[in-house]
N, C-alpha and C positions, 0 to 999 in steps of 0.2 A: 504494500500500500504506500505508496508515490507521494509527494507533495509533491501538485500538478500548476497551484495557483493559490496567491495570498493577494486578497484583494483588501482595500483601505475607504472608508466612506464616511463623512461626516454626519453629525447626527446632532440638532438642536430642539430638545423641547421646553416649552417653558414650564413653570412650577406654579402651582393652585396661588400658592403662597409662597414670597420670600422668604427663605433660609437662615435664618439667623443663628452663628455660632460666635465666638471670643474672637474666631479668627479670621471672619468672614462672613459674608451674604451673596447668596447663590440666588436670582431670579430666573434664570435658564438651566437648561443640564443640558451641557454640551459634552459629544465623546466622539472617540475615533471607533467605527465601528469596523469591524475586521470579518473575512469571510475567508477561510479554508477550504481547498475546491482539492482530492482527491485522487488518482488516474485511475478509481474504480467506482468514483462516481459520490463518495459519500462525501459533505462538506459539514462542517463545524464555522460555528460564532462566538465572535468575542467583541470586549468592549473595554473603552478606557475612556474614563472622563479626566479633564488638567484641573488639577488640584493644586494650583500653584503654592500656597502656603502648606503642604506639606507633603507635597513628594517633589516640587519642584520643578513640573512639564508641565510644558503648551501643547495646546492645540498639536500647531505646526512642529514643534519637539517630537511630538509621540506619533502625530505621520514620521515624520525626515526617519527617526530611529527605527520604525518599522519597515519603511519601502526601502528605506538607502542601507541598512545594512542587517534587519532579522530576512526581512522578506529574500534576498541572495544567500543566504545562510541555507535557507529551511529548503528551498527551492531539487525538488530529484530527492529529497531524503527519504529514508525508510519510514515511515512513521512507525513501523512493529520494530523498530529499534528504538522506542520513543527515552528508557533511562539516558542513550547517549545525546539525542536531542535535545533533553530539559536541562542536562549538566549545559552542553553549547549554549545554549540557550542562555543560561548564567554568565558564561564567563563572554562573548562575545564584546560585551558594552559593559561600561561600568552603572549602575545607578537604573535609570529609565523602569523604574519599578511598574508603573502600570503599562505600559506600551509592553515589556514583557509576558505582564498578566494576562492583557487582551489576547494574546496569540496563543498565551501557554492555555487557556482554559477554550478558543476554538481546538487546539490539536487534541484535548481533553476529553469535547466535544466529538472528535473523530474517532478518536481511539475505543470510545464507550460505543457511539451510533455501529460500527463496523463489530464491534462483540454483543450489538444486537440488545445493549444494556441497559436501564437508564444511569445517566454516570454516576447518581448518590448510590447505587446498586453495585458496580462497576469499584468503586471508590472505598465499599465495607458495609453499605446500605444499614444500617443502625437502627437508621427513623427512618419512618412513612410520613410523617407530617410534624412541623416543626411551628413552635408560637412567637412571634414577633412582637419587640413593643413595638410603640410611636413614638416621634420625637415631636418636644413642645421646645421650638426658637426661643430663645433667648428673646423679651419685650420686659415690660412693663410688667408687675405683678398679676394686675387686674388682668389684663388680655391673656398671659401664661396661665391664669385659672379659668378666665374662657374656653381656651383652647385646650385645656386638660378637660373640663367636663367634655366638651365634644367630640373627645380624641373616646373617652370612657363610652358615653352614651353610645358609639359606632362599634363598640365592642373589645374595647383590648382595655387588657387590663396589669399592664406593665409599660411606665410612661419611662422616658428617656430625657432628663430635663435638664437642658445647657443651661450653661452658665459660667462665670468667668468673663463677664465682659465690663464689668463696671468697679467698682469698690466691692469689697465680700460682704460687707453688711446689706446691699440691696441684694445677693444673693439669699442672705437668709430670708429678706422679706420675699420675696419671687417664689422660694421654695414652702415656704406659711403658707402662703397663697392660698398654692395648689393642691398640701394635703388637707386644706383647710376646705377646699370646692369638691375635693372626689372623696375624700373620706377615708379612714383605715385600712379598707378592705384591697385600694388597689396600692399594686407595688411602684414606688419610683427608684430609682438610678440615676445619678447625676452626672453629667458631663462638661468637666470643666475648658476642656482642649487648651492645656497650657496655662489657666489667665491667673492662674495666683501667684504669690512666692509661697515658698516652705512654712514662714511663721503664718503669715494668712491664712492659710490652706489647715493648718493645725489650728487656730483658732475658731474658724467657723467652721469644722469640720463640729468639734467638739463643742461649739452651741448649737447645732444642728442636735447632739447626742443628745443632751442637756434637755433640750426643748421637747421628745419623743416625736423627733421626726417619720422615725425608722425607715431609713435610705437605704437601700440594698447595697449601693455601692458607687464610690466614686470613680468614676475616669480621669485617669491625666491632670492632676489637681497643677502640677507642674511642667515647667520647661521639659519639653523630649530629653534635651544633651543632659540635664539636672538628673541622672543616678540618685547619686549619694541626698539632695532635695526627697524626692521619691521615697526611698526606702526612707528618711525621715519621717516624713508623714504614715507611710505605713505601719511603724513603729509607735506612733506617738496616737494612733486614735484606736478604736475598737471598729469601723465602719471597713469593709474592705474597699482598698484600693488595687484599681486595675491601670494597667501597663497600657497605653496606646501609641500616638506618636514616637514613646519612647524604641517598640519594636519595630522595626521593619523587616531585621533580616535575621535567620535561629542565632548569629552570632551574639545581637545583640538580644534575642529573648534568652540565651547562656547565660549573658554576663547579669540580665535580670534576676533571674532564677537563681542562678549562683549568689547573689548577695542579696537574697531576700527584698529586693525592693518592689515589689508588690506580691499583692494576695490575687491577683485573676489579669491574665494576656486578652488583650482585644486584637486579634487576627483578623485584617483586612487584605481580599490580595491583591488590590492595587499597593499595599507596604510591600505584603513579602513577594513580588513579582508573578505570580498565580498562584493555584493548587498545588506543584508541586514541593515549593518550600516551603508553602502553607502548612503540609504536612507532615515537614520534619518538625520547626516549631511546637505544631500540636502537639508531636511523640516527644520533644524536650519537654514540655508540661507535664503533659501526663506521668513521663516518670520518672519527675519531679512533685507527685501530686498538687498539679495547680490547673484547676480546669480554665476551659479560655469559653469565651466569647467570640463570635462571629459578626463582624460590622460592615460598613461599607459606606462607600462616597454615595455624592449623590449620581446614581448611576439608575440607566433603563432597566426592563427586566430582560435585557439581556447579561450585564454584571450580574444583577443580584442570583437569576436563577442560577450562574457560575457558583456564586457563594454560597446558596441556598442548597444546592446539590452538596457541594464539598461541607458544610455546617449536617447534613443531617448523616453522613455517613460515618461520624466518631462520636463514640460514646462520650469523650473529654471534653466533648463541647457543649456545654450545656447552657448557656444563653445566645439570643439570635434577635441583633438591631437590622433587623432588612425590612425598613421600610418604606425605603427610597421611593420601588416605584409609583407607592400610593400620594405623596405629594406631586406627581404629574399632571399635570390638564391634559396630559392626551397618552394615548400607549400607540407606541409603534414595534412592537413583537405577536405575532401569531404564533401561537404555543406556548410553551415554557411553563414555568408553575403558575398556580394559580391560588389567587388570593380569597379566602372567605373569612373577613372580618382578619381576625388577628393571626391567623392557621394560615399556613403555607401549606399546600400539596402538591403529588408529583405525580404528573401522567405518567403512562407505563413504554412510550414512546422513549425511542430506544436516546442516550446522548444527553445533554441539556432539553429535548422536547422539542426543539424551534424550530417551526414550519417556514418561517419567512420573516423578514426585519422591513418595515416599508418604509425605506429611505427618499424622502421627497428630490 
């Protein structure tokens, strides 16, 4: 099985609503969509959105990186020789973490459609159906408890609530809010992407404690490069803290694990360059005992059902933020998973599922 043709295609849709994180605001989701074509006929998709604040690529970056030197790479290769593939794959280019991902999770895509699999199936198949929270933007307290009861009212019952973009005392009032409008019953998780320091982050973490907020867990309360920040806070509160920014590649969720600086990995594979390092990572956790989380940019449902597939096929994963493509105004994938309220499920269609991408 040949690689016949890697095709490159743009893709822009807008969002219901503006994105609001510490480190940004996203009104479109723009990606490079990628098509894998065969010489027996079977083709795979991927996708990569420019997440300039944290992986570092444009647009035009993650084309030039995939037509000018993966797409010649991959070109006559075996694909049933795929371990030498995804090693090339790595060493090729330095960095280009999603333009990677998008090709490594269409060949993913091929490799499962041609063993007739679906690829969470293909991959260790664990779960049949996996539960998502929602994410509530970083606003105002009032609107973030808006947007928490209607995120609740539609059915999901584990919110995902940024923060980190202003001083930490308006985080504590944003986070009252919201357990204040949905009630005990549903679960949040916080997301701070970066916006505290060390002392901050341990301070309102701990009147967060104080108050019975009961937060399941913090994200990224700190800088990515801030380690030794990180496992501070880890150390100093009772909430767990989970690892984001700070992982992109197993090396760096090693040097995590190794010095204890968090209690839970948030694995995205626009970080770790797709599913296949995605899964060394998860095997560093797991026996390490530290389960991971599954997340993702803001990306179509052709990312997410990448991560979606690869999230439901290990045991060690045991939380899953894919809800990207429900803040879209429009879908342009026929197939893939399929959403019912908070539940992700997974046609029996062999690969990621995807019939067709409608690229305007």
């Amino acid at each position: 099985m040949k690689i016949e043709e890697l095709q490159t295609y743009r893709a822009a849709v807008p969002l219901v609503k503006p994105f609001k994180t510490a480190l940004r605001t996203v009104e479109t989701a723009e990606a490079i969509v990628v098509k894998v074509t065969c010489d027996n006929g079977v083709t795979g998709w991927g996708e990569a959105p420019p997440t300039h604040v944290i992986t570092g690529e444009s647009l035009i970056g993650i084309e030039a990186a995939i037509q000018q030197i993966i797409r010649p790479f991959l070109l006559n290769k075996n694909l049933l020789s795929y371990e030498t593939i995804f090693q090339g794959l790595d060493t090729i280019l330095v960095g280009n973490s999603s333009a990677k991902a998008a090709v490594d999770m269409a060949l993913y895509d091929c490799i499962a459609r041609n063993c007739k699999l679906p690829l969470y199936q293909f991959l260790g198949g664990h779960k049949s159906e996996i539960d998502t929270d929602f994410t509530v933007s970083v606003n105002g307290p009032k609107e973030m408890g808006e947007d928490a009861v209607a995120y609740v009212q539609q059915g999901f019952t584990t919110l995902k609530i940024k923060v980190g973009k202003d001083e930490p005392a308006q985080d504590l009032e944003r986070v009252q809010e919201v357990r204040k409008r949905v009630g005990k019953d549903i679960k949040i998780r916080l997301d701070a992407n970066q916006g505290w320091n060390t002392k901050d982050a341990i301070s309102i973490i701990r009147k967060m404690e104080d108050s019975g907020l009961d937060i399941e867990l913090i994200e990224q309360p700190v800088k990515a490069a801030d380690i030794a920040g990180l496992k501070q806070v880890a150390d100093a509160v009772d909430t767990p803290i989970m690892a984001d920014e700070s992982v992109f590649s197993p090396r760096q969720a090693f040097e995590v694990i190794k010095t204890r600086s968090a209690d839970l990995l948030n694995i995205k594979l626009m970080k770790a360059g797709g599913i296949y390092k995605a899964q060394i990572i998860n095997q560093l956790a797991e026996v390490c005992g530290i389960e991971c989380m599954v997340g993702s940019m803001i990306e179509t449902r052709i990312g997410i059902s990448a991560a979606a597939h690869f999230a439901a096929s290990k045991a060690n994963i045991t939380r899953f933020d894919l809800d990207a493509p429900l803040l879209l105004a429009k879908d342009i994938v026929e197939g893939g998973i399929v959403y019912n309220r908070s539940k992700i499920a997974f046609s029996q269609e062999p690969g990621l599922g995807i019939r067709n991408v409608l690229i305007d």
